[in-house]
N, C-alpha and C positions, 0 to 999 in steps of 0.2 A: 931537102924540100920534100914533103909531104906528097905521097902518092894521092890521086885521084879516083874513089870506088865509084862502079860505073854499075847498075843494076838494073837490068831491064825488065820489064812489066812482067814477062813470064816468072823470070827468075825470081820476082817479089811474092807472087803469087804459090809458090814454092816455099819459101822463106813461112809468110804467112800461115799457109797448112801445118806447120806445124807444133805439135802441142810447146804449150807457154816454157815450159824449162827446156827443151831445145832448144825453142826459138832464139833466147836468152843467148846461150852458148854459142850459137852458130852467129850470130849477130854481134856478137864481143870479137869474133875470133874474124871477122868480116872487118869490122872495125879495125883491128890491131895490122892487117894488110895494109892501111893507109902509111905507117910508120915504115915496116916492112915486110914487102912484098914475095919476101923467101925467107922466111922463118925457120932456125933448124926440121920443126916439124913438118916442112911441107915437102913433098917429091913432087921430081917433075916425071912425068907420064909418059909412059914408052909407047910408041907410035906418032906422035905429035912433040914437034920441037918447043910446042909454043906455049904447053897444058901443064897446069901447076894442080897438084891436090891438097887437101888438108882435112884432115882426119877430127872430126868432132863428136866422141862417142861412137856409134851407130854411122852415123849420117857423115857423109863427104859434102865437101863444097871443091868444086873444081872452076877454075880460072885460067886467065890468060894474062901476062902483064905485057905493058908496052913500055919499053924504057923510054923513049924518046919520043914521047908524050906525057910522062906520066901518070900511066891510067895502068888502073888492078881492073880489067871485064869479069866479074861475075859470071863463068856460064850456066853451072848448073847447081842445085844443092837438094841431097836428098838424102834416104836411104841407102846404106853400101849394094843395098843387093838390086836396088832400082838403079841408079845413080850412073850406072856403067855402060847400061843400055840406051 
């Protein structure tokens, strides 16, 4: 069963900002979460149990999954060097 991508208004606004062939990439690779949500590519994030990353170019998109719901949370997506902060 099909995970559920959850994006909130900030995190869209982010998405948005950025130029047209990222946005593309980072948006396919947001997409491909729904199927699934730990992709050999993604690590989980040391200091938080709960923080998934994935690497798109330049740009990280960092999440949260809930298995028992079904939901991939979007938190943040940006620049590596922004993104952390």
């Amino acid at each position: 069963m099909p995970y559920k991508i959850v994006v909130p208004d900030r995190v869209q606004k982010q998405i948005d900002a950025l130029p047209c062939t990222i946005w593309q990439r980072v948006r396919s690779a947001i997409d491909r979460l729904e199927v699934d949500p730990r992709p050999h590519t993604a690590i989980k994030m040391k200091g938080s149990s709960e923080s998934w990353r994935i690497r798109v170019g330049d740009h990280r998109i960092i999440y949260t999954i809930e298995d028992d719901q079904l939901v991939v949370l979007i938190v943040k997506v940006g620049n590596r060097r922004e993104v952390y902060r």
